[in-house]
PyMOL Python script that loads the backbone (N, CA, C, O; Angstrom):
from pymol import cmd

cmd.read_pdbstr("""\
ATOM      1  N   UNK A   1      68.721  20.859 -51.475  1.00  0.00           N
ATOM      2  CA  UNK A   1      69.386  20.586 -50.218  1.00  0.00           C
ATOM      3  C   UNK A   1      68.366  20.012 -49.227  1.00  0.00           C
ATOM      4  O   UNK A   1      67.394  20.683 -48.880  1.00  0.00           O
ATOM      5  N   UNK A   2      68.612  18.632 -48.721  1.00  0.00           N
ATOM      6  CA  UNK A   2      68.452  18.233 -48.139  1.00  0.00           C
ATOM      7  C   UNK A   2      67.788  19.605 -46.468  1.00  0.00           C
ATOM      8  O   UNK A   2      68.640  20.445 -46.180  1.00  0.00           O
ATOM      9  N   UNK A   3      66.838  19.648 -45.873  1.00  0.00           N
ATOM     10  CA  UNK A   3      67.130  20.837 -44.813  1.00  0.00           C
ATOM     11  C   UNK A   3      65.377  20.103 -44.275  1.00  0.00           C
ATOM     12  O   UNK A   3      64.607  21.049 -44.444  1.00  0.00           O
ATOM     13  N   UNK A   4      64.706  19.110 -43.843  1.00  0.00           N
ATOM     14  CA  UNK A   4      63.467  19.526 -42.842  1.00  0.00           C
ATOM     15  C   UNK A   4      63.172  17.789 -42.951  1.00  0.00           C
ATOM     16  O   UNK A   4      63.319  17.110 -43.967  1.00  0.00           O
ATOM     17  N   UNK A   5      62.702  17.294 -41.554  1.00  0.00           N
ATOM     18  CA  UNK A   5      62.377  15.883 -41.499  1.00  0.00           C
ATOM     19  C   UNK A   5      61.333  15.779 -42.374  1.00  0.00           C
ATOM     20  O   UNK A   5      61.469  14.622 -42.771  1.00  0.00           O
ATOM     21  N   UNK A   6      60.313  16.261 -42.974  1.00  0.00           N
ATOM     22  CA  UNK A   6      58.863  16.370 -43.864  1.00  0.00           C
ATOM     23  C   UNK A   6      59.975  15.667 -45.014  1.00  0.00           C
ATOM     24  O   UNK A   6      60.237  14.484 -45.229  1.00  0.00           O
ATOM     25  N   UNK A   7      60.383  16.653 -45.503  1.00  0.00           N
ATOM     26  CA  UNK A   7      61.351  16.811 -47.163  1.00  0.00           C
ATOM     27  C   UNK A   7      62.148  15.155 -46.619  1.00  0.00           C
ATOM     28  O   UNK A   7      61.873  14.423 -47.569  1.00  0.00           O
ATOM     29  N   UNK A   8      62.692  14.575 -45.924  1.00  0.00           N
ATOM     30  CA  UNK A   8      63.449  13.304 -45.595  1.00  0.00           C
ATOM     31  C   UNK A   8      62.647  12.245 -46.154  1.00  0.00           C
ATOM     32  O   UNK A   8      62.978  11.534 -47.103  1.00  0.00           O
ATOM     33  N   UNK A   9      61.113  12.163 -45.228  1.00  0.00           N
ATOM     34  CA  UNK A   9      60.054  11.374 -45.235  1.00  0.00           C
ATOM     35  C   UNK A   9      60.137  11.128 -46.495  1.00  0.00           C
ATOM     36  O   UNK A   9      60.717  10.159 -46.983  1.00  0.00           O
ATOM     37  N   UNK A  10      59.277  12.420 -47.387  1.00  0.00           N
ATOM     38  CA  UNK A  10      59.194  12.510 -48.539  1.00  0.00           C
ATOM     39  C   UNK A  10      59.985  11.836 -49.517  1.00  0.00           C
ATOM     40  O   UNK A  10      59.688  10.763 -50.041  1.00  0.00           O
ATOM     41  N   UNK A  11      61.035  12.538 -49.742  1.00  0.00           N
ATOM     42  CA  UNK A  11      62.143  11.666 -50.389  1.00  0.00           C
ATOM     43  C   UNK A  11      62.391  10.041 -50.148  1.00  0.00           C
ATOM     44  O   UNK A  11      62.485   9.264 -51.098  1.00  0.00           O
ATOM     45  N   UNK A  12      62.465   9.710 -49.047  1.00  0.00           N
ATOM     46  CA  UNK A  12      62.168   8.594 -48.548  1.00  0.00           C
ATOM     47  C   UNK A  12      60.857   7.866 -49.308  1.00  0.00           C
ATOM     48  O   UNK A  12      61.112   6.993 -50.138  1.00  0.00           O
ATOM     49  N   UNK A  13      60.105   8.053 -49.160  1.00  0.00           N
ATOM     50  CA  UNK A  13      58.706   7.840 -49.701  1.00  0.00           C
ATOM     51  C   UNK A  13      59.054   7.615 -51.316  1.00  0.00           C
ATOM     52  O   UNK A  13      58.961   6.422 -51.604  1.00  0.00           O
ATOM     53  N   UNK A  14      59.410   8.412 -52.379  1.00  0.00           N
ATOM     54  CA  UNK A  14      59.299   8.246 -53.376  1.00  0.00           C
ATOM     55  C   UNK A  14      60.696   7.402 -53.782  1.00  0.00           C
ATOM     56  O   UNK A  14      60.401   6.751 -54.784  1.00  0.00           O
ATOM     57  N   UNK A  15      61.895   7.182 -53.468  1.00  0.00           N
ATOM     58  CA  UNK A  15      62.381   6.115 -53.569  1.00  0.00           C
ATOM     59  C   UNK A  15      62.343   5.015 -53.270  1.00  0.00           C
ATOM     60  O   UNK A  15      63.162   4.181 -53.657  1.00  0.00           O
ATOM     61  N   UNK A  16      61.320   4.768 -52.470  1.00  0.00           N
ATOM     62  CA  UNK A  16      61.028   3.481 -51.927  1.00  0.00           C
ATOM     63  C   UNK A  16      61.641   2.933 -51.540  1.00  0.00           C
ATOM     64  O   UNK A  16      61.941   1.813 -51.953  1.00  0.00           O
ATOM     65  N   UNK A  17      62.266   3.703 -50.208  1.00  0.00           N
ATOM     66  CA  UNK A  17      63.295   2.894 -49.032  1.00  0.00           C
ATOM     67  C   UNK A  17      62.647   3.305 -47.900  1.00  0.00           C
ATOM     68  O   UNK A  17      61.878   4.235 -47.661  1.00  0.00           O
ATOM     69  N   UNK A  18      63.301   2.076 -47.005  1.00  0.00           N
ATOM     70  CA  UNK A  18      62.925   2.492 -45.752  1.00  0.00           C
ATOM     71  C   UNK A  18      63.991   2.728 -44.735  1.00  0.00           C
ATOM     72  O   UNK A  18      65.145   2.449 -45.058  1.00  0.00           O
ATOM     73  N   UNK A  19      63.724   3.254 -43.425  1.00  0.00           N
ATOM     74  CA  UNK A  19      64.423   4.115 -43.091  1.00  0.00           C
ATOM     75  C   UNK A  19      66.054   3.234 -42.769  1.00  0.00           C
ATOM     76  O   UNK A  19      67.173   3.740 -42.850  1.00  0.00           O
ATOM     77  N   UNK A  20      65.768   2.054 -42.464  1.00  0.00           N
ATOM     78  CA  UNK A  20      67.123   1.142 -42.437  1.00  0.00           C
ATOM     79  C   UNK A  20      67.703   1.038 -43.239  1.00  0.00           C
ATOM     80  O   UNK A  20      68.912   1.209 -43.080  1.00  0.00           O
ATOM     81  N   UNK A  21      67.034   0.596 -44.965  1.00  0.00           N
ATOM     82  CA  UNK A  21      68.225   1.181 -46.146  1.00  0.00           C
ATOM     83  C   UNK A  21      68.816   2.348 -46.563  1.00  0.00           C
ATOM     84  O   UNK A  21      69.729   2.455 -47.382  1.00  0.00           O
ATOM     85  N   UNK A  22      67.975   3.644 -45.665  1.00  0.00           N
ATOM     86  CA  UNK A  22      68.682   4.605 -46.211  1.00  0.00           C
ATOM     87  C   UNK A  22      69.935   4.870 -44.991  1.00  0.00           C
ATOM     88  O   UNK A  22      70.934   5.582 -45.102  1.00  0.00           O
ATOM     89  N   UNK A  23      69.601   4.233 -44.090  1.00  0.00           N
ATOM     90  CA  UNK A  23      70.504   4.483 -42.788  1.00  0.00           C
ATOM     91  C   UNK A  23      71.704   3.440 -43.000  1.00  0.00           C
ATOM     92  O   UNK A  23      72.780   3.907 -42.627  1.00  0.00           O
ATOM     93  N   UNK A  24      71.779   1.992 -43.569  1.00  0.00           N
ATOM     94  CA  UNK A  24      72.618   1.495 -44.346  1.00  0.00           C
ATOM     95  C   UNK A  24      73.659   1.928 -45.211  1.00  0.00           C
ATOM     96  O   UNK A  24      74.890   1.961 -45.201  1.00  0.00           O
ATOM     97  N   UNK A  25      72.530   2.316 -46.121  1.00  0.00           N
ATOM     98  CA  UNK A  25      73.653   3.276 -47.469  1.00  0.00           C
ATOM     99  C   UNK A  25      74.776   4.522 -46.888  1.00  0.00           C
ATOM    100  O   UNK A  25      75.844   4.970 -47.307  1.00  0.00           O
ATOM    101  N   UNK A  26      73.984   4.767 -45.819  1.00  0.00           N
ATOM    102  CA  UNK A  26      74.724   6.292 -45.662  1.00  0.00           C
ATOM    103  C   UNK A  26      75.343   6.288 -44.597  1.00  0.00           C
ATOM    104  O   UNK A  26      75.666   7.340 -44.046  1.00  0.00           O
ATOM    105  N   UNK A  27      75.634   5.060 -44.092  1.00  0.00           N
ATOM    106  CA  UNK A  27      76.648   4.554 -43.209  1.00  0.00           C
ATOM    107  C   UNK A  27      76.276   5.572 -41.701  1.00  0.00           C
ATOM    108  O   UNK A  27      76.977   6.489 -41.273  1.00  0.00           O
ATOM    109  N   UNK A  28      74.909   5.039 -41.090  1.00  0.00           N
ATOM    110  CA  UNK A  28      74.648   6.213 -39.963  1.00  0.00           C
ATOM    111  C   UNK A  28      73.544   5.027 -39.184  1.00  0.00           C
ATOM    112  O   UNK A  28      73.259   3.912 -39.621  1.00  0.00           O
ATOM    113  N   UNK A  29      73.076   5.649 -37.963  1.00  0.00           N
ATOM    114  CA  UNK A  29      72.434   4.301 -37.138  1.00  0.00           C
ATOM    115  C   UNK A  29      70.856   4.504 -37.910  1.00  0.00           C
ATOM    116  O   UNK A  29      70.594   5.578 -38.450  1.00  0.00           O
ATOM    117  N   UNK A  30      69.848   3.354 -37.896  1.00  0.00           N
ATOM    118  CA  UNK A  30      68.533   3.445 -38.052  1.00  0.00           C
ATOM    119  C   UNK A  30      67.979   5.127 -37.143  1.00  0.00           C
ATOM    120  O   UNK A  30      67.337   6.053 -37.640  1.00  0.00           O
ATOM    121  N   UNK A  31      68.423   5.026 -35.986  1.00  0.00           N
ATOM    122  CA  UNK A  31      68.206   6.265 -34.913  1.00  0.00           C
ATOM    123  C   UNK A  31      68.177   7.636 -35.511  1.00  0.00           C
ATOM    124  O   UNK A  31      67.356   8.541 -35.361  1.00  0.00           O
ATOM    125  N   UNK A  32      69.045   7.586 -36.079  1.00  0.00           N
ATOM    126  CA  UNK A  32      69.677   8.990 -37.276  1.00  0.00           C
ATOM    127  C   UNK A  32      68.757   9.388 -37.981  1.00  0.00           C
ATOM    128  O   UNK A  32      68.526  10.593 -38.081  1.00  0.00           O
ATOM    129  N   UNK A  33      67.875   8.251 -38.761  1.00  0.00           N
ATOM    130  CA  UNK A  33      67.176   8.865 -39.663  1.00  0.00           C
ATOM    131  C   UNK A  33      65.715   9.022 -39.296  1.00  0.00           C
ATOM    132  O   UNK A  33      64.873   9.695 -39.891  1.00  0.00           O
ATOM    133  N   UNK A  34      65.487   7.906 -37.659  1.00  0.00           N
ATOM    134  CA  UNK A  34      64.205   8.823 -37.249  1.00  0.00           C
ATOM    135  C   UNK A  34      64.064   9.849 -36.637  1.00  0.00           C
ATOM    136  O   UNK A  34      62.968  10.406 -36.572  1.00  0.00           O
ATOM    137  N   UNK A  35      65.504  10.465 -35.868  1.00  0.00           N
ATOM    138  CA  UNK A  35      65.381  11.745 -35.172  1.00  0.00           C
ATOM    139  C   UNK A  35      65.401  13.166 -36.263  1.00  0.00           C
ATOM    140  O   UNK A  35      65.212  14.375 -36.127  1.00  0.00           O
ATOM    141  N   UNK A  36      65.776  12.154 -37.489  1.00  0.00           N
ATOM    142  CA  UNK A  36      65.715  13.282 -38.376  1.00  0.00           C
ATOM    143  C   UNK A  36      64.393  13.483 -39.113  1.00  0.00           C
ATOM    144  O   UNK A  36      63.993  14.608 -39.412  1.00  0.00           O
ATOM    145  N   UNK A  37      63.641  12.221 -39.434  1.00  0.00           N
ATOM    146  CA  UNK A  37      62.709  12.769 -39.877  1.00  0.00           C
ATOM    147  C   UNK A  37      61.392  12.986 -38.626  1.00  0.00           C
ATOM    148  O   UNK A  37      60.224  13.249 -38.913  1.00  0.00           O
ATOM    149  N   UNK A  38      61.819  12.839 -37.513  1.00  0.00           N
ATOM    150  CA  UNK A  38      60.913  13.342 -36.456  1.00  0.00           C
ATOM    151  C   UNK A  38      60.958  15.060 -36.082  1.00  0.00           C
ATOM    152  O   UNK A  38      60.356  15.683 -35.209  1.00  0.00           O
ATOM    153  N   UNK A  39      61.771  15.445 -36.956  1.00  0.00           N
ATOM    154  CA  UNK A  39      61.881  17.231 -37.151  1.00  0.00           C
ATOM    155  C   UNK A  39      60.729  17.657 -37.444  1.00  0.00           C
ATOM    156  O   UNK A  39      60.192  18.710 -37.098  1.00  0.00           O
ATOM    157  N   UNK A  40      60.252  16.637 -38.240  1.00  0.00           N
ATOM    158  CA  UNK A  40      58.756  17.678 -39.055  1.00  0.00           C
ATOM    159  C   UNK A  40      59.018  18.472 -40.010  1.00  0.00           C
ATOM    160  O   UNK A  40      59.670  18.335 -41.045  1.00  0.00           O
ATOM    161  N   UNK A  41      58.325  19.500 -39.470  1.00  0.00           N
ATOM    162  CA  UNK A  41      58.286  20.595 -40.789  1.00  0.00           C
ATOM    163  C   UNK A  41      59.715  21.301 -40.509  1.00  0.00           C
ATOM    164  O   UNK A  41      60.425  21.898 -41.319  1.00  0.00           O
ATOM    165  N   UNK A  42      59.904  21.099 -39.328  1.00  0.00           N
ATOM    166  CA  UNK A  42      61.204  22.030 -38.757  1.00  0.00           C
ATOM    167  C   UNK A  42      63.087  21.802 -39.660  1.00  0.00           C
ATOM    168  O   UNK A  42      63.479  21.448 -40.772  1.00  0.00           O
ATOM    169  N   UNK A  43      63.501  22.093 -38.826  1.00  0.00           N
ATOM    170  CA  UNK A  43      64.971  21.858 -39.275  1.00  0.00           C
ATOM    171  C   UNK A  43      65.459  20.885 -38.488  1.00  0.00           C
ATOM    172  O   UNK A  43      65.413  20.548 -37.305  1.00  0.00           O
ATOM    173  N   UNK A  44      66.250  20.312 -40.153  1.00  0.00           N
ATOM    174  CA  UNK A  44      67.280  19.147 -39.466  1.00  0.00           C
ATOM    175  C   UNK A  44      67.905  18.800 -38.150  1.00  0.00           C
ATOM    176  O   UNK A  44      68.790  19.255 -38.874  1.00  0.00           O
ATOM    177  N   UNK A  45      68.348  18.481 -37.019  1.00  0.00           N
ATOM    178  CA  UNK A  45      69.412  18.745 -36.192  1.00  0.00           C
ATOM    179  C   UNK A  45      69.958  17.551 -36.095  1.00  0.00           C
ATOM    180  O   UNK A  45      69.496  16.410 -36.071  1.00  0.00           O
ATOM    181  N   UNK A  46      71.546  18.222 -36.018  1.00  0.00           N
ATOM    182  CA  UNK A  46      72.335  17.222 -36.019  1.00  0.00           C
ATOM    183  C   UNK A  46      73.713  17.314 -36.481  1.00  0.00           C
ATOM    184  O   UNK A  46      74.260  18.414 -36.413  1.00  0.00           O
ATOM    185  N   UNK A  47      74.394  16.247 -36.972  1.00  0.00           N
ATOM    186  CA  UNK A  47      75.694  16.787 -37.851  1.00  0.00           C
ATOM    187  C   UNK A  47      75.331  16.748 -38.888  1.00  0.00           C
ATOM    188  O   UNK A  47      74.605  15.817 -39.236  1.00  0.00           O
ATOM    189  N   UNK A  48      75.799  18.005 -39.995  1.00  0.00           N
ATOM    190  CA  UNK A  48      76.181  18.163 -40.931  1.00  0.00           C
ATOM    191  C   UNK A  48      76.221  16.988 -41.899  1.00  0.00           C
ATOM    192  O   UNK A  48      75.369  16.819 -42.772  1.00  0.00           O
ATOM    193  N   UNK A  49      77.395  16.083 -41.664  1.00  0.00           N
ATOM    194  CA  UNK A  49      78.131  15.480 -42.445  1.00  0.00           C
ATOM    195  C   UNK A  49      76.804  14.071 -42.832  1.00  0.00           C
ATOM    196  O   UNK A  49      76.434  13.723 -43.953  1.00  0.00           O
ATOM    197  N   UNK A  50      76.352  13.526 -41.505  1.00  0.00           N
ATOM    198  CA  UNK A  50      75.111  12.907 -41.554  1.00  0.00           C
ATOM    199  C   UNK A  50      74.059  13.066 -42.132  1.00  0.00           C
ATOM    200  O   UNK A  50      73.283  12.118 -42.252  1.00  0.00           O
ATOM    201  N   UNK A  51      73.607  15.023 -42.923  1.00  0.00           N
ATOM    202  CA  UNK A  51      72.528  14.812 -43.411  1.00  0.00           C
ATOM    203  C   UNK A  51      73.133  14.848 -44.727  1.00  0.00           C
ATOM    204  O   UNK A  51      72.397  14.904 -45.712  1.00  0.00           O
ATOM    205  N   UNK A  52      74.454  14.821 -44.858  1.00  0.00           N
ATOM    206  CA  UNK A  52      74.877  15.217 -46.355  1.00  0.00           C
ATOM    207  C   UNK A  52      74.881  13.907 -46.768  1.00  0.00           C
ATOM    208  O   UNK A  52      74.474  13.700 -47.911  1.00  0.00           O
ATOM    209  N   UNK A  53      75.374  12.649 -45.874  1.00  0.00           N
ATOM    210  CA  UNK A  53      75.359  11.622 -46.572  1.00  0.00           C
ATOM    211  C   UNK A  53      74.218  11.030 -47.036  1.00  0.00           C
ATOM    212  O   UNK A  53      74.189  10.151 -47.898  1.00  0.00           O
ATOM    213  N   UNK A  54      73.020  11.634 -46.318  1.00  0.00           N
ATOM    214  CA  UNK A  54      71.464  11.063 -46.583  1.00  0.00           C
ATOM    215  C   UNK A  54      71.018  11.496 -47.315  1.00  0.00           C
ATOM    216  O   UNK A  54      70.011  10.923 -47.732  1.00  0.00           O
ATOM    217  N   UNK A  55      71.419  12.742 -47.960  1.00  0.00           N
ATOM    218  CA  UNK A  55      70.993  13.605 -49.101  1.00  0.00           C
ATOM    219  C   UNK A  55      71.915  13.101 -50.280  1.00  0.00           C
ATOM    220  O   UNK A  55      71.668  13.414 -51.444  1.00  0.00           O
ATOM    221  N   UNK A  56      73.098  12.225 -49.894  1.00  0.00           N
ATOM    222  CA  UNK A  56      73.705  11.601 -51.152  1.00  0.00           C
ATOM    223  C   UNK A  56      73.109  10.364 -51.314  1.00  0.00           C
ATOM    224  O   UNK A  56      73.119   9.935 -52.468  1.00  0.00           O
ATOM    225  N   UNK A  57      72.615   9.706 -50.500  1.00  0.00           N
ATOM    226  CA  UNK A  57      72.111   8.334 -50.650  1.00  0.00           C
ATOM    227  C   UNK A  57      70.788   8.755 -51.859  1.00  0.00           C
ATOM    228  O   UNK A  57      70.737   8.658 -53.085  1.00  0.00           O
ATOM    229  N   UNK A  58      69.916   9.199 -50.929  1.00  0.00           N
ATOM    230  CA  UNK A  58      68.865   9.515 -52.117  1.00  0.00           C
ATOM    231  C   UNK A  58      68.841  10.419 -53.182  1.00  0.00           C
ATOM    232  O   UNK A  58      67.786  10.744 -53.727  1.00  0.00           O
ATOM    233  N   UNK A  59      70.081  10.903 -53.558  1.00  0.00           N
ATOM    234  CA  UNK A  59      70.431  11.462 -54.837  1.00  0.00           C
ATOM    235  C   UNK A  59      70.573  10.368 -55.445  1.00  0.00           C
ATOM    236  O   UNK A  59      69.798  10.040 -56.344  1.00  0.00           O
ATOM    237  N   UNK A  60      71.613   9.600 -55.046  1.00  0.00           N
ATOM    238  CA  UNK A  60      71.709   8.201 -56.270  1.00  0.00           C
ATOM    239  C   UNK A  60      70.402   7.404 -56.300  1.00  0.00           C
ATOM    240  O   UNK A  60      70.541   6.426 -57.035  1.00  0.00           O
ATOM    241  N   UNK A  61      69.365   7.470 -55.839  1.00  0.00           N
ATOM    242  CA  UNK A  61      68.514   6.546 -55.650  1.00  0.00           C
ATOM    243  C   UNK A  61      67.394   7.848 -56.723  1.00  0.00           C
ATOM    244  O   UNK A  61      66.206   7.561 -56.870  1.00  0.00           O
ATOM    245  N   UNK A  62      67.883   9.013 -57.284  1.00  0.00           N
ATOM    246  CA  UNK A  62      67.014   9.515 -58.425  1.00  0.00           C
ATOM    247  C   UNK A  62      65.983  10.356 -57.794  1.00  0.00           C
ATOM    248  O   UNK A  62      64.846  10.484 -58.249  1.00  0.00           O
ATOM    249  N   UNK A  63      66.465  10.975 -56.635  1.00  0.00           N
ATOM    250  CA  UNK A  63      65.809  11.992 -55.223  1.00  0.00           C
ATOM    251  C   UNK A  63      66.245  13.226 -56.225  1.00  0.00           C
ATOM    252  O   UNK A  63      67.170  13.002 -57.005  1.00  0.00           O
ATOM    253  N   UNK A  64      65.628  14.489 -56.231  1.00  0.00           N
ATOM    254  CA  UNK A  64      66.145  15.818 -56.689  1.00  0.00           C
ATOM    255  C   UNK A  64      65.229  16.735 -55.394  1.00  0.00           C
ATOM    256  O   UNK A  64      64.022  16.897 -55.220  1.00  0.00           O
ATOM    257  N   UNK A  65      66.423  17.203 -54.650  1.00  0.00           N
ATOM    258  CA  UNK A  65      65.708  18.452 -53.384  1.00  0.00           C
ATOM    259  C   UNK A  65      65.553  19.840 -54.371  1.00  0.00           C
ATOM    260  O   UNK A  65      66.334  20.221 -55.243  1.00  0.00           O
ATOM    261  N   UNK A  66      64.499  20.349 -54.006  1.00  0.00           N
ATOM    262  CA  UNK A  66      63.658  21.567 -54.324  1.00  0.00           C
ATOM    263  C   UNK A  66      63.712  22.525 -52.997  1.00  0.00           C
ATOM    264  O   UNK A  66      63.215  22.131 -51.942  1.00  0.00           O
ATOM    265  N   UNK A  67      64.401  23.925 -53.118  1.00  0.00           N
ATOM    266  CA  UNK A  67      63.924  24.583 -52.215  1.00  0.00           C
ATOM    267  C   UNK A  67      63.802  26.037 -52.326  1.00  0.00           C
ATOM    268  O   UNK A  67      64.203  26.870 -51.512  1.00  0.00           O
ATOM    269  N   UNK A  68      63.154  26.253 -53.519  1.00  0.00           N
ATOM    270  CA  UNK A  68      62.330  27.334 -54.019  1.00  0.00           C
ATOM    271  C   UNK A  68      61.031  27.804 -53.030  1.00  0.00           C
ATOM    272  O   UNK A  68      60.011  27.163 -52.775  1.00  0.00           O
ATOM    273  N   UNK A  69      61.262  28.574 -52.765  1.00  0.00           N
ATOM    274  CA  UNK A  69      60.800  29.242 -51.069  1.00  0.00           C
ATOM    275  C   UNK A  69      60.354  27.914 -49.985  1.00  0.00           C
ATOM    276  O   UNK A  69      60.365  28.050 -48.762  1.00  0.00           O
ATOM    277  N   UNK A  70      60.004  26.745 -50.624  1.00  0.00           N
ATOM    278  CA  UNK A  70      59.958  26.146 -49.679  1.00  0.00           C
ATOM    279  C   UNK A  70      60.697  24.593 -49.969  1.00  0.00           C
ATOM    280  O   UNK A  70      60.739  24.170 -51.124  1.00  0.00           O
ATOM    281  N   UNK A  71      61.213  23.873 -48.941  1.00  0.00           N
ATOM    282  CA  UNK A  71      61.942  22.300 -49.082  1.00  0.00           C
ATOM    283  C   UNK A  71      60.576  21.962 -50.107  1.00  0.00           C
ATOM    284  O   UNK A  71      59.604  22.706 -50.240  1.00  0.00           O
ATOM    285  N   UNK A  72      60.761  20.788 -50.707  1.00  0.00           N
ATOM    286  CA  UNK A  72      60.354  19.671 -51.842  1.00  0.00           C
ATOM    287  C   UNK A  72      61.573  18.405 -52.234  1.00  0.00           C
ATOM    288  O   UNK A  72      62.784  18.264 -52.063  1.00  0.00           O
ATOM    289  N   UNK A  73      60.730  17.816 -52.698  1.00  0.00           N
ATOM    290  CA  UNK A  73      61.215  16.649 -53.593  1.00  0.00           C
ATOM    291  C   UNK A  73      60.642  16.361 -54.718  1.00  0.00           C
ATOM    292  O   UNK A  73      59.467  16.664 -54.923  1.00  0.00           O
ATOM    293  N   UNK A  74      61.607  15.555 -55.863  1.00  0.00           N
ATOM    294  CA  UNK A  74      60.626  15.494 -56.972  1.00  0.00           C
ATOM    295  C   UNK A  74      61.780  14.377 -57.207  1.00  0.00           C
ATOM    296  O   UNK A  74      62.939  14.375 -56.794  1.00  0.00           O
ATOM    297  N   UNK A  75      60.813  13.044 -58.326  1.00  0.00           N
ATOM    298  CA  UNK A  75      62.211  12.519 -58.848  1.00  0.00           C
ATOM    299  C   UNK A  75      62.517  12.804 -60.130  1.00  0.00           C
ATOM    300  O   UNK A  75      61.799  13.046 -61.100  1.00  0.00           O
ATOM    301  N   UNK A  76      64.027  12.721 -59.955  1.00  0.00           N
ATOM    302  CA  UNK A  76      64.825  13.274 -61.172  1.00  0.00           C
ATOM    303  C   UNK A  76      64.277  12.937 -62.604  1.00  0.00           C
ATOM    304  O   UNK A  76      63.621  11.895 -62.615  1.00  0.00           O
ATOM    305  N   UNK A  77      64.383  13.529 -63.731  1.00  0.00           N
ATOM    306  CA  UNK A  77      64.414  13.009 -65.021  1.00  0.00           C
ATOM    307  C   UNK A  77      65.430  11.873 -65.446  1.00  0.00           C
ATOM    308  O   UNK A  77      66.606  12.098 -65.159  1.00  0.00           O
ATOM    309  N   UNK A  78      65.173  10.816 -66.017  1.00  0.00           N
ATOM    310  CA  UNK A  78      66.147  10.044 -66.099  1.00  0.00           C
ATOM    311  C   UNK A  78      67.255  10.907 -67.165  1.00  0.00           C
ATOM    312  O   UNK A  78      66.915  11.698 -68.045  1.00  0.00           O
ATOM    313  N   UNK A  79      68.338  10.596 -66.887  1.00  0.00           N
ATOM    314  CA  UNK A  79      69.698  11.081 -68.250  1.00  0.00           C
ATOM    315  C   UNK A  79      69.134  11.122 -69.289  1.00  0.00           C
ATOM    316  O   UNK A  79      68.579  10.120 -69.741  1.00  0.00           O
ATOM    317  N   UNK A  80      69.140  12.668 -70.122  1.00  0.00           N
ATOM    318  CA  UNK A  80      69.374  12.233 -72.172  1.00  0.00           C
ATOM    319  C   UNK A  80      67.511  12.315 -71.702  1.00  0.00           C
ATOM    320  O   UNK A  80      66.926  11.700 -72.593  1.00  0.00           O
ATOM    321  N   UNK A  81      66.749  12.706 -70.932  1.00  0.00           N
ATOM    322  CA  UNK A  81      65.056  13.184 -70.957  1.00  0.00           C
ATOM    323  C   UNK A  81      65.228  14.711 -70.784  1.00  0.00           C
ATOM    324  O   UNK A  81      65.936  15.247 -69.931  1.00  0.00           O
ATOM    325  N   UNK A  82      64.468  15.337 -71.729  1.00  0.00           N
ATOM    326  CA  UNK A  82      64.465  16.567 -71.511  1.00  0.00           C
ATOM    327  C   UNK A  82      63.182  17.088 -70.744  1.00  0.00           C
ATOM    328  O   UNK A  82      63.068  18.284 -70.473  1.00  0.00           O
TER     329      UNK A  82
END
""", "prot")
cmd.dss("prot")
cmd.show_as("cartoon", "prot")
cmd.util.cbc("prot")
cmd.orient("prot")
């Protein structure tokens, strides 16, 4: 789950988008995704529905959120890799 501007960056970072394609895809302003990843280490704020779509964008883009005591990212295994 998507949950801290760090973990956004991040994810961001290893799909190799920037913050206008992911603000594109997920149908939200460029603004959206720097107030979000200007959280830091902190928590998201904002609507809901906005970080869910940013957490769907970079799911399809092969993003997997980690939050085993703490937020992470890692990218996914491709399909049929064990």
């Amino acid at each position: 789950m998507l949950t801290t501007g760090n973990q956004l960056k991040a994810a961001r970072a290893l799909a190799g988008l920037e913050q206008k394609d992911i603000a594109e895809k997920a149908g939200v302003n460029v603004n959206t995704i720097r107030n979000m990843e200007a959280a830091g280490a902190g928590q998201i704020a904002g609507r809901a529905l906005n970080v869910q779509n940013v957490q769907r964008v970079l799911e399809q883009e092969g993003i997997e959120f980690l939050n085993h005591g703490q937020p992470g990212v890692r990218l996914a295994k491709p399909k049929g890799e064990a």
